[in-house]
C-alpha positions in Angstrom: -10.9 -32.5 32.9 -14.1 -31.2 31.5 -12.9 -27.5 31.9 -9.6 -27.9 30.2 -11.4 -29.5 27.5 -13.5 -26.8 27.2 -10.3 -24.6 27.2 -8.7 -26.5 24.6 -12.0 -26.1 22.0 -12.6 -22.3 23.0 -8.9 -22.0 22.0 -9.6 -23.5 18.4 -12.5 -22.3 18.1 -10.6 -18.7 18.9 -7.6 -19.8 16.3 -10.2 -20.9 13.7 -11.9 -17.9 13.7 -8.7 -15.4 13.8 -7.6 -17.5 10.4 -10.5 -17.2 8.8 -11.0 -13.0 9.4 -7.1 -13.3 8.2 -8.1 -15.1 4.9 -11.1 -12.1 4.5 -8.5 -9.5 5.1 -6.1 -11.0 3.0 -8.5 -11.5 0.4 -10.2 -8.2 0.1 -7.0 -6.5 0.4 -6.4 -6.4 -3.6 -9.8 -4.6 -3.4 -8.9 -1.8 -0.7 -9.6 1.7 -2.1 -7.4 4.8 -1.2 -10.5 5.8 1.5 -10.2 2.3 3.1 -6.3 3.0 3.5 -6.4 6.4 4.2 -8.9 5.2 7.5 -6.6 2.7 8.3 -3.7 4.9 8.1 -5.2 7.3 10.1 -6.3 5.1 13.0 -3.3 3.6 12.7 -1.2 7.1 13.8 -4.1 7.8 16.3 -3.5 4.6 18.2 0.3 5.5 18.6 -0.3 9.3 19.5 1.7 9.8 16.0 -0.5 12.5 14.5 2.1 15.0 16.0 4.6 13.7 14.1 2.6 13.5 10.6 3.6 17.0 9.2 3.4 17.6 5.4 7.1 18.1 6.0 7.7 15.4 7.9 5.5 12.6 5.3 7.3 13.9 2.5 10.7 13.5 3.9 9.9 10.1 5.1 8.3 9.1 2.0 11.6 10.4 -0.3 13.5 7.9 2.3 11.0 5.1 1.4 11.8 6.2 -2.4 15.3 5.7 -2.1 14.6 2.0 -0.3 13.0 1.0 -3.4 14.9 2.1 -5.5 18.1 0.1 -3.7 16.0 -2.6 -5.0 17.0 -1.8 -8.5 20.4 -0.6 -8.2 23.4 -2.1 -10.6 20.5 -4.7 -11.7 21.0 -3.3 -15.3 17.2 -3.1 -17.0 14.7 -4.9 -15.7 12.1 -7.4 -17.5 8.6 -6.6 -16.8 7.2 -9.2 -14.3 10.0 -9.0 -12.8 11.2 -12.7 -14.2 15.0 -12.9 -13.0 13.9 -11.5 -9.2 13.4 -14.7 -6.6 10.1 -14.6 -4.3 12.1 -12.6 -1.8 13.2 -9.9 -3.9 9.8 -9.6 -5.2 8.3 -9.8 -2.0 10.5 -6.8 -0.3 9.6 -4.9 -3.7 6.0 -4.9 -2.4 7.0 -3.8 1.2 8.8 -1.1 -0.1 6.2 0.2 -2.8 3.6 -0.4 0.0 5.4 2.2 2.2 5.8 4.8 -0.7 2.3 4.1 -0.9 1.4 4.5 2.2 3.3 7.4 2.8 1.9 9.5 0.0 -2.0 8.3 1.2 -1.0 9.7 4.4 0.4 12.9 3.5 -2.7 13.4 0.2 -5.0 13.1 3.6 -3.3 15.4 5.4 -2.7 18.1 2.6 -6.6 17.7 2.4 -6.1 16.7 -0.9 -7.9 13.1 -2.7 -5.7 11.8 -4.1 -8.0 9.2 -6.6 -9.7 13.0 -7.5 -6.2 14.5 -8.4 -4.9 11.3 -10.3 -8.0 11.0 -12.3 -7.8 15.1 -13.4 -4.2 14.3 -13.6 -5.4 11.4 -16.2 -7.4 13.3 -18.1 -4.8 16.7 -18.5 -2.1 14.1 -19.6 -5.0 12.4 -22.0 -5.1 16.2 -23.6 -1.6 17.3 -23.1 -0.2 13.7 -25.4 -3.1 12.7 -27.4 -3.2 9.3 -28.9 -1.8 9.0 -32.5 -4.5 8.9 -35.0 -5.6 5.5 -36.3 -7.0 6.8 -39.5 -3.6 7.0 -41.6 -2.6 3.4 -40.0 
C-alpha cells in the first residue's frame, strides 16, 4: 500500500511540476526573441533529421504555402476591423497558428540564408525612415 502511495504522490508531484514549467513557457513566450526561436527551430529540424530538407528553396516555398493559409483566413471577409472584433476565439486563434508558421518559416530560412533577420529589419526600419520621412510638424 505504502508503495503505491508513494506512486500516486511521485505522479503529482511529476504533473505539478510539468504544469508549472508549462505556465513559465507559456509565460515567457510573449518575450521569445528571434535567437531564442531561431535555436528552437533549429533543434527542432535536428531532432527529426530535417536539416536535409531545409533548403533556401525549399523554406521559401513552404513559407509562400503558409502565406496563402493565412491569407484563406481573410478571403470574401470584405475589410477587416482592427482587433479583429467580428472574428470568434477560434478564428482568431487559427490566425495565430497560421502567422506563427509564416513566422516560423521565414526565422528558419533568415538562419539559413546566414542572414539576422532583427539586423536586416532594423536597417530595413531605418532606410524606410529616410526613404518616407515624416511630415513636418512645424506648418501644423
Amino acid at each position: 500500500m505504502e508503495e503505491m502511495e508513494c506512486g500516486i504522490e511521485k505522479k503529482a508531484a511529476a504533473m505539478a511540476a510539468a504544469e508549472e514549467v508549462g505556465r513559465k513557457e507559456e509565460a515567457a513566450a510573449g518575450d521569445v526573441g528571434l535567437m531564442e526561436l531561431s535555436r528552437k527551430l533549429n533543434d527542432f529540424a535536428k531532432a527529426r533529421d530535417w536539416e536535409q530538407y531545409h533548403s533556401p528553396r525549399n523554406l521559401l516555398l513552404a513559407m509562400i504555402a503558409e502565406v496563402g493559409e493565412l491569407s484563406e483566413l481573410f478571403m470574401w471577409k470584405g475589410e477587416v476591423r482592427r482587433g479583429l472584433a467580428d472574428w470568434d476565439e477560434a478564428e482568431k486563434e487559427h490566425l495565430g497558428e497560421e502567422l506563427a508558421d509564416v513566422l516560423l518559416y521565414l526565422v528558419r530560412l533568415s538562419d539559413i540564408c546566414g542572414v539576422d533577420l532583427g539586423d536586416a529589419a532594423t536597417r530595413k526600419i531605418v532606410k524606410n525612415a529616410a526613404k518616407y520621412p515624416a511630415p513636418s510638424k512645424e506648418g501644423a
